[in-house]
Residue frames as qw, qx, qy, qz and C-alpha x, y, z in Angstrom:
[[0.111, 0.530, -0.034, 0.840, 47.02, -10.73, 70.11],
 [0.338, -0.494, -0.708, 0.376, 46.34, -9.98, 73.39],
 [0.140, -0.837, -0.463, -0.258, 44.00, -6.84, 74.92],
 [0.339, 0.421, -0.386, 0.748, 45.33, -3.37, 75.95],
 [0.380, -0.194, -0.789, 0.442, 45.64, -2.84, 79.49],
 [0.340, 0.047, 0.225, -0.912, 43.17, 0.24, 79.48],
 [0.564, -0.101, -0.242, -0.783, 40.28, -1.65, 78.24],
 [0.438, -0.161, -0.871, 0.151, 40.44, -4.63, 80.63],
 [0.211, -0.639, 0.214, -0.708, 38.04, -5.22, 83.15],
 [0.150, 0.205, -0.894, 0.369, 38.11, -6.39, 86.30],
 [0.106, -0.291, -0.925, 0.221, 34.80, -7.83, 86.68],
 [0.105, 0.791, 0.594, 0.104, 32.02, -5.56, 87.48],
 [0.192, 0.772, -0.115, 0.595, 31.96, -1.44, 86.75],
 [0.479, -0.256, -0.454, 0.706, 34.03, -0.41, 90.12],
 [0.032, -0.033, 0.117, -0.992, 33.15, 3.39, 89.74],
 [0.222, 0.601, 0.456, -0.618, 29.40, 5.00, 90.19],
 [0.402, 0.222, 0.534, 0.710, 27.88, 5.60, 86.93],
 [0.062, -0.387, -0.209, 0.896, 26.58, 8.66, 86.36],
 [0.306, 0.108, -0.655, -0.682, 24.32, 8.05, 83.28],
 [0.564, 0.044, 0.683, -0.461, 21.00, 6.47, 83.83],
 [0.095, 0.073, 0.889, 0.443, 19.45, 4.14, 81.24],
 [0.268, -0.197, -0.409, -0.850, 15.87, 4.94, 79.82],
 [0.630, -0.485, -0.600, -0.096, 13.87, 2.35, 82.05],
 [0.419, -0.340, -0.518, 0.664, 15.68, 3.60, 85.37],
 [0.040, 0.033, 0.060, 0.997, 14.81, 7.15, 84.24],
 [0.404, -0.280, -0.437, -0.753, 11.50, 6.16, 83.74],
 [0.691, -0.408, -0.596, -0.024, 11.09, 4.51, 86.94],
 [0.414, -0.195, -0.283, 0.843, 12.63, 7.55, 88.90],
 [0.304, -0.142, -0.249, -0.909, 10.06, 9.88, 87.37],
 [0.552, -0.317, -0.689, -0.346, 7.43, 7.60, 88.12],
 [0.524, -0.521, -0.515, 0.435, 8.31, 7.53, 92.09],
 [0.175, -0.337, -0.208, 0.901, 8.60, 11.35, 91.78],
 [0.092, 0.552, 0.484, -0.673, 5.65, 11.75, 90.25],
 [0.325, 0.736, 0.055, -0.591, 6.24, 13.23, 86.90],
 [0.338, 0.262, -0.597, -0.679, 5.82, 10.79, 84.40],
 [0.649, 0.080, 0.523, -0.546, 2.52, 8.64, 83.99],
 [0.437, 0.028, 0.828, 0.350, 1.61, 5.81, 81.86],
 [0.479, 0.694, 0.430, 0.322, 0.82, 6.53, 77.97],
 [0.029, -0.926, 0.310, 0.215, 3.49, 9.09, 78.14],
 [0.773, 0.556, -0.211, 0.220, 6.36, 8.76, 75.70],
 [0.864, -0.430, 0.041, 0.257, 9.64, 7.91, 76.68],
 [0.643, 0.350, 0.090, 0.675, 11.31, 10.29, 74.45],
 [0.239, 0.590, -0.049, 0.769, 12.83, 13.34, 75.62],
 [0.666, -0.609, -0.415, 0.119, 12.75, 13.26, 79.46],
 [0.234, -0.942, 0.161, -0.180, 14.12, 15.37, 81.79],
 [0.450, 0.397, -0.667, 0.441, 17.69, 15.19, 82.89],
 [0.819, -0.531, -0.196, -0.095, 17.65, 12.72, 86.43],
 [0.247, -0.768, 0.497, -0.320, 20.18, 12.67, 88.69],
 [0.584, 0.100, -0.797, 0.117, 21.38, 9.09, 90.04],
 [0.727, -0.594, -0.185, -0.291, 20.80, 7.93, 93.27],
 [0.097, -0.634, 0.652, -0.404, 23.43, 8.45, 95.91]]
């Protein structure tokens, strides 16, 4: 059975992702300042990606 042609990819993500993972978030707060260590990782602020 072979794979449909929307879900193929072509190697790495081509687009910009707009979605940060929990560590990047937490290491984007950290360089701005407003999250410190022995803070919880739950319920952060919406970040923004880097351009």
């Amino acid at each position: 059975m072979s794979i449909h042609p929307s879900l193929r990819t072509k190697g790495a993500v081509s687009e910009k992702r707009n979605v940060l993972k929990r560590h990047e978030r937490v290491d984007k707060l950290k360089k701005e300042g407003r999250f410190h260590d022995g803070d919880k990782p739950w319920g952060l602020p919406k970040t923004k990606p880097e351009d």
